[in-house]
C-alpha positions as CSV (number, residue, x, y, z in Angstrom):
1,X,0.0,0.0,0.0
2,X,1.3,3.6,-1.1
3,X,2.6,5.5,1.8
4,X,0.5,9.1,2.4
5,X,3.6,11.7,3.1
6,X,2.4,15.0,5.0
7,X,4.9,18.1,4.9
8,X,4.6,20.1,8.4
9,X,5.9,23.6,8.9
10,X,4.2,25.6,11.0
11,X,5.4,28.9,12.8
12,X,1.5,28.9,14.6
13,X,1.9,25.8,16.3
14,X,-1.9,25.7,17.2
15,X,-3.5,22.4,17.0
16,X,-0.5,20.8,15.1
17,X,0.7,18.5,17.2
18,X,-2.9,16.4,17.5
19,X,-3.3,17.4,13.8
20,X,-0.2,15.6,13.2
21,X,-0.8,12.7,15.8
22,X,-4.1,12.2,13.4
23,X,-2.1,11.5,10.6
24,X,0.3,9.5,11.9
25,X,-2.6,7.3,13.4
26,X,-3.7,6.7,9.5
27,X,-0.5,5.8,8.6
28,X,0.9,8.8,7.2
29,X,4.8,9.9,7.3
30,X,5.3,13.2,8.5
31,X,8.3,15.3,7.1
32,X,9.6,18.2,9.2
33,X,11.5,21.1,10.0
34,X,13.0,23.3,12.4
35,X,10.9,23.9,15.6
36,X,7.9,22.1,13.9
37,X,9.6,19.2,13.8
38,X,11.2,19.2,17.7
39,X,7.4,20.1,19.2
40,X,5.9,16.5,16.9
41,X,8.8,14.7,18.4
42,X,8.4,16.0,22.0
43,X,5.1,15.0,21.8
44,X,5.9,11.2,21.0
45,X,5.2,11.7,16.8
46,X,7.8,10.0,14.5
47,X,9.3,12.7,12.5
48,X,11.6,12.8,9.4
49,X,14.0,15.7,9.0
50,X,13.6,17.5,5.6
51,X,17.5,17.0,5.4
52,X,16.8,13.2,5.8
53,X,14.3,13.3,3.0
54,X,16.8,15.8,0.6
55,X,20.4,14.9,1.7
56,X,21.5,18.5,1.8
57,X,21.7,20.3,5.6
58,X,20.0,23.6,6.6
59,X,22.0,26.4,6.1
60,X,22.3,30.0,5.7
61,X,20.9,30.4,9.3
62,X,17.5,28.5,8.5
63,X,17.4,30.5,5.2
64,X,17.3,27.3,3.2
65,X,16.4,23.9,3.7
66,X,13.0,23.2,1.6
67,X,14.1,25.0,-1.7
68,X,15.1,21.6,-2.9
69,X,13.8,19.6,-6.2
70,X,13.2,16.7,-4.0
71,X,10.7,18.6,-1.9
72,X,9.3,20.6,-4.8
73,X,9.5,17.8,-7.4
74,X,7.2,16.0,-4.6
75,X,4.6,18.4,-4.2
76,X,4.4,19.6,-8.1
77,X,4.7,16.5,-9.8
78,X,1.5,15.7,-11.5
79,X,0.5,11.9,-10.6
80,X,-1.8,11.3,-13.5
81,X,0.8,12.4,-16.0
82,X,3.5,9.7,-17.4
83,X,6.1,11.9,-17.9
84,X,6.2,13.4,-14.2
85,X,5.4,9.7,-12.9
86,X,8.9,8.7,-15.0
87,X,10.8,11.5,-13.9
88,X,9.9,11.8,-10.0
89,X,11.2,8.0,-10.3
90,X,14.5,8.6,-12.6
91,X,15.2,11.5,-9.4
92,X,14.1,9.5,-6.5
93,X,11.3,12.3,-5.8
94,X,8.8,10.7,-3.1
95,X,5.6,12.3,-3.7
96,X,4.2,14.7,-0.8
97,X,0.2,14.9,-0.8
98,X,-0.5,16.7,2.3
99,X,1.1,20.4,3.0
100,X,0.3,22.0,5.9
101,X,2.4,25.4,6.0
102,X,2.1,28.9,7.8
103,X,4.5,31.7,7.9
104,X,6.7,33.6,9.6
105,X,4.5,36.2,12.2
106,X,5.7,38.8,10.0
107,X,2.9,40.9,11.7
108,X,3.6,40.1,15.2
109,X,7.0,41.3,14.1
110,X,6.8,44.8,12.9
111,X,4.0,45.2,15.1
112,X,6.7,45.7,18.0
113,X,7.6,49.3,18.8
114,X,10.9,49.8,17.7
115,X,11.7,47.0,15.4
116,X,14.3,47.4,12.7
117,X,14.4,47.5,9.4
118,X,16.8,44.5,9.5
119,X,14.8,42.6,11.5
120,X,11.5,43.0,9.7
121,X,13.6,41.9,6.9
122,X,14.5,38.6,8.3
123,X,10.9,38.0,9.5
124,X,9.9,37.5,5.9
125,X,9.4,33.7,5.1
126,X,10.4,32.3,1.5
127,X,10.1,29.0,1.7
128,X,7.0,28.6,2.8
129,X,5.0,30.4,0.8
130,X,6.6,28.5,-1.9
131,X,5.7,25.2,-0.9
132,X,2.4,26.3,-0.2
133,X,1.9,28.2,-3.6
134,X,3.3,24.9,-5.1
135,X,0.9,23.1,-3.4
136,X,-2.1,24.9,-3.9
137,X,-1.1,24.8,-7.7
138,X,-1.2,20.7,-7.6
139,X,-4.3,21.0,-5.4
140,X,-5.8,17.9,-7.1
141,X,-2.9,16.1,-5.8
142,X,-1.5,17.5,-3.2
143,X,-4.2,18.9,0.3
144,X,-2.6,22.1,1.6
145,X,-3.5,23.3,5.2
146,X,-2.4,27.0,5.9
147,X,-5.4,27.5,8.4
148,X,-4.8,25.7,11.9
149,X,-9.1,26.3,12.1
150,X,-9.2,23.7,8.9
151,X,-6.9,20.8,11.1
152,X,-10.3,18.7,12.2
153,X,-12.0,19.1,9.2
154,X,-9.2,17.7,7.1
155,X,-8.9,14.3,9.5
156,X,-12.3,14.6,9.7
157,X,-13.0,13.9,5.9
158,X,-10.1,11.7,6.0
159,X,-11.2,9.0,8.6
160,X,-14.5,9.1,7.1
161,X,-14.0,9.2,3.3
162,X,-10.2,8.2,3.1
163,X,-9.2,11.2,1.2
164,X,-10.3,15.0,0.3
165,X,-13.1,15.8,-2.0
166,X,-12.5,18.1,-5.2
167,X,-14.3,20.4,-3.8
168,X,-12.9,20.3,-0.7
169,X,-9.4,20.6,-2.2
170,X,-10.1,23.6,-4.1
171,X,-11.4,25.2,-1.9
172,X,-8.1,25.0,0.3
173,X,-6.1,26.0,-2.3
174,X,-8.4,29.1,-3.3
175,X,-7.5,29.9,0.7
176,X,-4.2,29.0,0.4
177,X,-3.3,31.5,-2.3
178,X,-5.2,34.2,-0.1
179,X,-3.3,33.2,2.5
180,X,0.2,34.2,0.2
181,X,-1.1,36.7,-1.4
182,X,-2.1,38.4,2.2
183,X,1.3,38.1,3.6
184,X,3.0,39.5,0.4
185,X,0.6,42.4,0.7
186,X,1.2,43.6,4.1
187,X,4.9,43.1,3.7
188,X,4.7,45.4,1.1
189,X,3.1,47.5,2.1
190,X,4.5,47.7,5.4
191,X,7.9,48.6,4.0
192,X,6.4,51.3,1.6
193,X,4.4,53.1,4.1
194,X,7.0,52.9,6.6
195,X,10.7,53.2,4.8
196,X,10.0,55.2,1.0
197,X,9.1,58.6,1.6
198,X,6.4,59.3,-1.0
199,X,5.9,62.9,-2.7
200,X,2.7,64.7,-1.5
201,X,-0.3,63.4,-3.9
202,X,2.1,60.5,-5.1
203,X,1.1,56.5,-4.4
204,X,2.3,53.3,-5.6
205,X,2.1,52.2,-9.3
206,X,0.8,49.0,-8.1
207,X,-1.0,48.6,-4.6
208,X,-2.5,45.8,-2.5
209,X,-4.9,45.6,0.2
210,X,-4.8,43.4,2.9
211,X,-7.5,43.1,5.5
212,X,-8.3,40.8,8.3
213,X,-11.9,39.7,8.8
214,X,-13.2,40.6,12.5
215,X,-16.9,39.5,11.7
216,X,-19.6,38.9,9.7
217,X,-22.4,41.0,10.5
218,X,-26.1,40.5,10.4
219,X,-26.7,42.4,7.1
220,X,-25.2,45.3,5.6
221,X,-27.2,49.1,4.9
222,X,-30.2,47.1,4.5
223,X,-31.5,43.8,5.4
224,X,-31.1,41.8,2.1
225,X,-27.6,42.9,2.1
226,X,-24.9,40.1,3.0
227,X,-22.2,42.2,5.2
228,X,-18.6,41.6,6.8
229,X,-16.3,43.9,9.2
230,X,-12.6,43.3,7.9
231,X,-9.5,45.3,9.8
232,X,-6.1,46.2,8.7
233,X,-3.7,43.6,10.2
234,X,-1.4,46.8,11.4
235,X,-4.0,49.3,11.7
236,X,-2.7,52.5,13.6
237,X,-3.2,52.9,17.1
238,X,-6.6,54.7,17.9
239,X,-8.5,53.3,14.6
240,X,-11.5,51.8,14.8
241,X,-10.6,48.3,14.0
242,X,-8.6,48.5,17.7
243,X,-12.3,48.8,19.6
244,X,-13.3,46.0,22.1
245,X,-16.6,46.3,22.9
246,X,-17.5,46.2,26.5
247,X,-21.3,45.4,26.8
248,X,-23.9,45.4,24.1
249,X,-25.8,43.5,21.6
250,X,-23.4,43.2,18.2
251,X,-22.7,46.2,15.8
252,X,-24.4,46.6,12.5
253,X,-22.8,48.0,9.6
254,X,-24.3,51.2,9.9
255,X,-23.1,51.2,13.5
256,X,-19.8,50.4,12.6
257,X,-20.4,53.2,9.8
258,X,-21.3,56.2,11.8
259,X,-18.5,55.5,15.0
260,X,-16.1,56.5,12.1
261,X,-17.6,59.4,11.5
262,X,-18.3,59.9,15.1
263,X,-15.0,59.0,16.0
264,X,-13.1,60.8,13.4
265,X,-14.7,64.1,14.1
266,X,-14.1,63.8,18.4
267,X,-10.4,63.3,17.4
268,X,-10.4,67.1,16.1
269,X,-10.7,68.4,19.8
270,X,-7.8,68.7,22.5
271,X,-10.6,69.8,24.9
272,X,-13.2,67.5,26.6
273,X,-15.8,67.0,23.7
274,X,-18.9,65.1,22.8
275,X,-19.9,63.8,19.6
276,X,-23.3,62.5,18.6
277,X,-24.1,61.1,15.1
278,X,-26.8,60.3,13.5
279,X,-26.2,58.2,9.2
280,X,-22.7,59.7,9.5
281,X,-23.5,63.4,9.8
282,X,-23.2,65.3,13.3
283,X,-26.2,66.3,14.8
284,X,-24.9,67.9,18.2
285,X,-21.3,68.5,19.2
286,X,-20.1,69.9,22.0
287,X,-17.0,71.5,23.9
288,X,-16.9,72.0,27.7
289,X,-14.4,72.2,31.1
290,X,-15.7,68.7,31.8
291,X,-17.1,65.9,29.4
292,X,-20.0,66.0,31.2
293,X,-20.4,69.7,30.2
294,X,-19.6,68.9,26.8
295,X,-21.8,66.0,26.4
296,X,-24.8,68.4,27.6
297,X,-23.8,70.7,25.1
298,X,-24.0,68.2,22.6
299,X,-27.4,66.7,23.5
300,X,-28.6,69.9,23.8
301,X,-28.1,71.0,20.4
302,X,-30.7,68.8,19.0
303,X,-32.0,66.7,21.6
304,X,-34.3,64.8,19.2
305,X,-32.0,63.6,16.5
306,X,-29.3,62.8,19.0
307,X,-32.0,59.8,19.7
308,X,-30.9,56.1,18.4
309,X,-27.6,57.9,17.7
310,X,-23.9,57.3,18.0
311,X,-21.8,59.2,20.5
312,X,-18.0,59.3,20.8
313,X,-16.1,61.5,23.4
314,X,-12.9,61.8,23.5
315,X,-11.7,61.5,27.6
316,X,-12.6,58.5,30.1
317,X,-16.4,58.6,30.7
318,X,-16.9,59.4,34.8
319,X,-20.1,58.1,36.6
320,X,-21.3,61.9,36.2
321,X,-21.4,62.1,32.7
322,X,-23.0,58.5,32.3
323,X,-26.1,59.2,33.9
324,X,-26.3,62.4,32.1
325,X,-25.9,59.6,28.8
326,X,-28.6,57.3,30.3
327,X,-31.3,59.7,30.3
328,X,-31.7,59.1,26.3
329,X,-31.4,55.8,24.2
330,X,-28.3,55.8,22.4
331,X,-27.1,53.4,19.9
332,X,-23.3,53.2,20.6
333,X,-21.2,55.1,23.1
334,X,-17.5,55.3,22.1
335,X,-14.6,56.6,24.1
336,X,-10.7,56.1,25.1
337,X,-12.0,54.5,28.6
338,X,-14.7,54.5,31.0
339,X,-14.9,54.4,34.7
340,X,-16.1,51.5,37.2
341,X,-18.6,54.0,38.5
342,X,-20.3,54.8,34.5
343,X,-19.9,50.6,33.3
344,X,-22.0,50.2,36.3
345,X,-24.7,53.1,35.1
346,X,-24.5,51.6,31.7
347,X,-24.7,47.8,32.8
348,X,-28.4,48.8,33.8
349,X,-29.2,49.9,30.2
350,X,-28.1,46.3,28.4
351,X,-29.2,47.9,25.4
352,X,-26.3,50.6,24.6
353,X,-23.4,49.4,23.2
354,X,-19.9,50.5,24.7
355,X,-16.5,50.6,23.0
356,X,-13.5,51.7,24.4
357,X,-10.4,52.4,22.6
358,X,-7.9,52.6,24.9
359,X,-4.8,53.9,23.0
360,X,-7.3,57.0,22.3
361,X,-8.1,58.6,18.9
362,X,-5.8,58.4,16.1
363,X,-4.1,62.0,15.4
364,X,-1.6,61.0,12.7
365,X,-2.4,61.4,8.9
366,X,-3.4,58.1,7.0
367,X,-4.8,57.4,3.6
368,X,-8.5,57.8,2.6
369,X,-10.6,54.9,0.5
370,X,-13.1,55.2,-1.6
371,X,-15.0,52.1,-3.6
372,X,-15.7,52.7,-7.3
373,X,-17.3,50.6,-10.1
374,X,-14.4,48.4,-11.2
375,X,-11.7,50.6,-9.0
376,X,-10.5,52.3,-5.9
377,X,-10.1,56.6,-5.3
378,X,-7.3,57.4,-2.9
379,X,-6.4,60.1,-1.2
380,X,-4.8,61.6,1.9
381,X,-7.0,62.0,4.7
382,X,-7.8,65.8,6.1
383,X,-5.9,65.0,9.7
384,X,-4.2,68.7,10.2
385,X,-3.1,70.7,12.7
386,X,-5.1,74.5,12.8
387,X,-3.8,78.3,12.2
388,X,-5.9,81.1,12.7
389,X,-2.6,82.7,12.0
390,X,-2.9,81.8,8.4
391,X,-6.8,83.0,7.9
392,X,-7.5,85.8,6.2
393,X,-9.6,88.2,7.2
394,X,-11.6,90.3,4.3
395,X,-14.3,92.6,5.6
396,X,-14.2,96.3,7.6
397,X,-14.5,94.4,11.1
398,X,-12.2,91.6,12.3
399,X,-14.1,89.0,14.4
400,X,-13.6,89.0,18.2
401,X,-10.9,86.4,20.1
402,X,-14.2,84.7,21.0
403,X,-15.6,84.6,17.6
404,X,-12.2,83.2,16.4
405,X,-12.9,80.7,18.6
406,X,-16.1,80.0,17.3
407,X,-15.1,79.8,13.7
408,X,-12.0,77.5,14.7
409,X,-14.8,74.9,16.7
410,X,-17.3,75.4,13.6
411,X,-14.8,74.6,11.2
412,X,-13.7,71.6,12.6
413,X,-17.1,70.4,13.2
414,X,-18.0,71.3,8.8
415,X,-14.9,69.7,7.4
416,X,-16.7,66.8,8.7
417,X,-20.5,67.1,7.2
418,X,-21.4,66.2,4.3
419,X,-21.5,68.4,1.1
420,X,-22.9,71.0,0.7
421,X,-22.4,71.7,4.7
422,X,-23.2,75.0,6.8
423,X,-22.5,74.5,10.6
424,X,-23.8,77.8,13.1
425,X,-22.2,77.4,16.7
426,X,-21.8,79.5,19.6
427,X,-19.4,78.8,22.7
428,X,-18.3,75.7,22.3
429,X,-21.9,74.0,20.8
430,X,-23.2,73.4,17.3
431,X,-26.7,74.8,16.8
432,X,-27.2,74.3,13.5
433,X,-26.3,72.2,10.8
434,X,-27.1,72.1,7.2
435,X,-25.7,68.5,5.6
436,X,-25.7,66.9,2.1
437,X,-28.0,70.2,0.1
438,X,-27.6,70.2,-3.7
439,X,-27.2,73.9,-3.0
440,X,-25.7,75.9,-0.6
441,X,-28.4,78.1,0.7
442,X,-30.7,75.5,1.2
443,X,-27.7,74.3,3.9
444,X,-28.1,77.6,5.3
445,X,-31.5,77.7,6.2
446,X,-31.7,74.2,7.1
447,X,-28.7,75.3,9.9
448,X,-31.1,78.4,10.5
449,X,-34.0,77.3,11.0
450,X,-32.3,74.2,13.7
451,X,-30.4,76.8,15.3
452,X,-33.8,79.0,15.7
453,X,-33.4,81.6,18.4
454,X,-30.1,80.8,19.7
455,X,-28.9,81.7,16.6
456,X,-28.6,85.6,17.5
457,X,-24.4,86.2,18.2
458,X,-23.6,83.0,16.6
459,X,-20.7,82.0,13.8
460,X,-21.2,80.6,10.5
461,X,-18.6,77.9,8.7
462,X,-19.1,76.7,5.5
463,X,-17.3,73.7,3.8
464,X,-16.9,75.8,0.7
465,X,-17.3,79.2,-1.0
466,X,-20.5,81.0,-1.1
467,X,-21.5,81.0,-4.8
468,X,-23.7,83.8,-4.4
469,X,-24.6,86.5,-1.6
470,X,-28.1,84.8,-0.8
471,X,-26.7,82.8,1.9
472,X,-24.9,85.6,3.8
473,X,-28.0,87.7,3.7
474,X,-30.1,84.7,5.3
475,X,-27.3,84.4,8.2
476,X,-27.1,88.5,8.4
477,X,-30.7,88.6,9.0
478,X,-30.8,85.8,11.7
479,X,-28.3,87.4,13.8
480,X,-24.7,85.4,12.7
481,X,-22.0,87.6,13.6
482,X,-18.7,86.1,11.8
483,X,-18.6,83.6,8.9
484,X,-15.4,81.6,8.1
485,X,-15.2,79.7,4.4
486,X,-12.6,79.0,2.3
487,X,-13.3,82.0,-0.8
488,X,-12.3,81.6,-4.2
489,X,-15.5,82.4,-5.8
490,X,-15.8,85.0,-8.5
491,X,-18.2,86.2,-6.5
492,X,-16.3,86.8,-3.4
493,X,-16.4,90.5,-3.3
494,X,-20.3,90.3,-3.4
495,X,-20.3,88.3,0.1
496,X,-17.9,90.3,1.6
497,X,-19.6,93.7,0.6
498,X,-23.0,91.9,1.8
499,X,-21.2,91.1,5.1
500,X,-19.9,94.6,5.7
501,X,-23.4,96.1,5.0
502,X,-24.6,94.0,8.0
503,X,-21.2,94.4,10.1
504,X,-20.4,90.6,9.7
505,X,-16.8,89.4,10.5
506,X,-15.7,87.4,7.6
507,X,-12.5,85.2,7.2
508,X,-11.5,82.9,4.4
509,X,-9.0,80.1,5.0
510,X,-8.4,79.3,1.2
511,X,-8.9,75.8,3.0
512,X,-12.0,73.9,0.8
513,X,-13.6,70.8,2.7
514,X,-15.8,68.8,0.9
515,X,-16.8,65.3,2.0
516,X,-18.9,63.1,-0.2
């Protein structure tokens, strides 16, 4: 009877040992290497060295010992073709029909603060995602295993059926060239983010994505949508994908959708500040001494929509500020931490969702995505730091140090809401906001009409110039007092004279913040 040969080299060493002691209980050889190979034999398996089965001795500190024909030749050879049956035999090739191969943690490696360039470099296997290509190639001859999860299915099918479907095959080797094509990505682009310095606006002729799925989720945007949460494998401290989620029924995708959006905006604040979002655009966000201040502020600034919604902040939540959170049904609360005293507030409401992200919210600049039909859009994403320094301003009157203020908060809050965006705030708290208008004035009274009688002394930001004068006129005559867009318009002088007539402070940034 024909001898079954397996091939183990595993750096995860999960589940490989009974894995292996399965085989060997059907009468399979098991072929080795390295620290594989000591962990089968410590555990009572009978092992055969890879130099045993080539005649040639590891070497070059471990940086070859399976590039060999006679490990290749035994994976590749094609058993239903004459020719490969003649030579494997004219070589002494012994065929291999079982791989099971994962690779160096390359992740776990650069994921280490400090690691060198060096040592990321040596951290990048070669071998084995060459046998396990190879094998994935020959899959109707050869299993290959690159999943430690896939071990009990494989003995599985093998006690009961005495070998591996088709099907069954393929469908390893369709994960087994994921599996390569993964690793090759995030070592790529590992060393391109983090070692070539790229020119502003300039990105790789070629690029790959790699992502990790975290979970599938009960449906996407709507229910007869099938939908998946996937993370970057070395996603940047204080990104999403680094949430653990305290309490809570699971996230949707529109959950997961709008704590970006919430999350990414709180980041824009050094100050205690409060978030709330509702489908991805802000409908109350506030600044305060305290977060329970700010989170008031928020709330208060349109205490119906903030219902069902998301809220991030962006310090520890204290036991004052979650009861202050309790008194409203929120979706998802999101923040660096939370305090004993608030989980136990929160504990009493089972149905809010808490995350915590403990490294806090990501401040360095990244690179935006955006799905297209058939492609990909990227850009760099708006993280920046702030100079009023740099604003110019273009009317008679200059605004006040606390209506800089204001335009600094309203501005961060716009950059963030979609297009065509108006925010009106005062102190610290938005109190209108016009999102996603085909036209810009219809953003303004939308903002107007929210902020209703608060609006008198307020500040006006908008995501981009004001086309025409209409808009000024609607914030003159509700009682807006300094208005802070990027200009650029032909029309400029006709806003500015329009805001002089009314004594309006205006200030353009030459800044323009769309969001789509």
């Amino acid at each position: 009877m024909k001898v079954k040969r397996a091939l183990i080299s595993v750096s995860n060493k999960e589940g490989v040992v009974l894995f292996a002691q399965e085989l060997q209980s059907m009468g399979w050889e098991i072929i080795s290497t390295g620290g594989t190979a000591r962990s089968l034999r410590e555990a009572g398996c009978t092992v055969k060295d890879v130099s045993e089965l080539t005649g040639f001795p590891e070497i070059l500190e471990g940086r070859l010992k399976t590039l060999h024909p006679l490990v290749h030749g035994g994976i590749l050879g094609r058993r239903s073709e004459e020719l490969h049956r003649q030579q494997m035999e004219e070589h002494g090739i012994s065929e291999i029909d079982l791989v099971a191969v994962n690779l160096y943690p390359f992740i776990d490696v650069v994921s280490k603060e400090g690691v060198s360039l060096e040592e990321a470099i040596e951290n990048i296997d070669i071998g084995g995602p060459t046998m396990v290509r190879a094998a994935a190639k020959n899959y109707q001859d050869v299993i290959v295993v690159v999943n430690p999860s896939t071990y009990s299915t494989v003995i599985e099918e093998l006690r009961s059926k005495g070998d591996i479907s088709p099907k069954a095959r393929f469908k390893l080797a369709v994960g087994a060239f994921a599996h390569t094509a993964f690793y090759d990505s995030v070592i790529s682009n590992y060393l391109q983010t983090s070692y070539i310095e790229n020119k502003e606006g300039m990105f790789p002729q070629e690029m790959t994505l790699p992502f990790i799925k975290v979970m599938d989720l009960r449906y996407g945007e709507n229910p007869h949508q099938h939908a998946a949460f996937f993370k970057e494998p070395l996603a940047p401290r204080g990104s999403l994908a680094e949430a653990r989620q305290l309490q809570g029924k699971e996230l949707s995708f529109n959950n997961i959708n709008d704590l970006q959006a919430a999350w990414e905006m709180v980041g824009e604040f050094d100050e205690p500040a409060a978030v709330a979002v509702k489908h991805t655009n802000p409908c109350g966000v506030g600044l305060g001494d305290t977060l329970t201040e700010a989170y008031i502020k928020a709330y208060e600034a349109d205490p119906v929509s903030i219902f069902g919604g998301i809220v991030a902040l962006n310090r520890e939540v204290d036991e004052k500020t979650a009861q202050e959170m309790k008194k409203v049904f929120l979706e998802v609360v999101v923040a660096p931490a939370f305090s004993a005293q608030a989980k136990d507030v929160f504990a009493k409401k089972k149905d809010v969702r808490l995350l915590e992200i403990p490294s806090g919210v990501r401040k360095e600049k990244g690179t935006d995505y955006k799905k297209v039909s058939g492609g990909l859009l990227l850009q760099d994403d708006l993280k920046e730091s702030y100079s009023t320094d740099q604003w110019k301003g273009v009317t008679d009157r200059k605004p006040t140090e606390q209506e800089l203020n204001d335009l600094l908060f309203a501005l961060k809050v716009v950059k963030h809401v979609k297009s065509n965006a108006i925010v009106i705030a005062k102190r610290g708290q938005t109190l209108g906001i016009g999102a996603g208008q085909m036209n810009r004035v219809g953003a303004v009274k939308i903002a107007s009409d929210q902020a209703r009688e608060n609006i008198r002394g307020s500040v006006m930001a908008s995501d981009a110039f004001f086309p025409f004068k209409d808009g000024v006129e609607i914030a003159a005559a509700e009682g807006v007092t300094a208005i802070v867009q990027p200009g650029g318009s032909q029309r400029d002088e006709e806003s500015i004279e329009t805001c002089n007539q009314y004594n309006i402070a205006m200030v353009f940034t030459g800044k323009r913040y769309f969001k789509h």
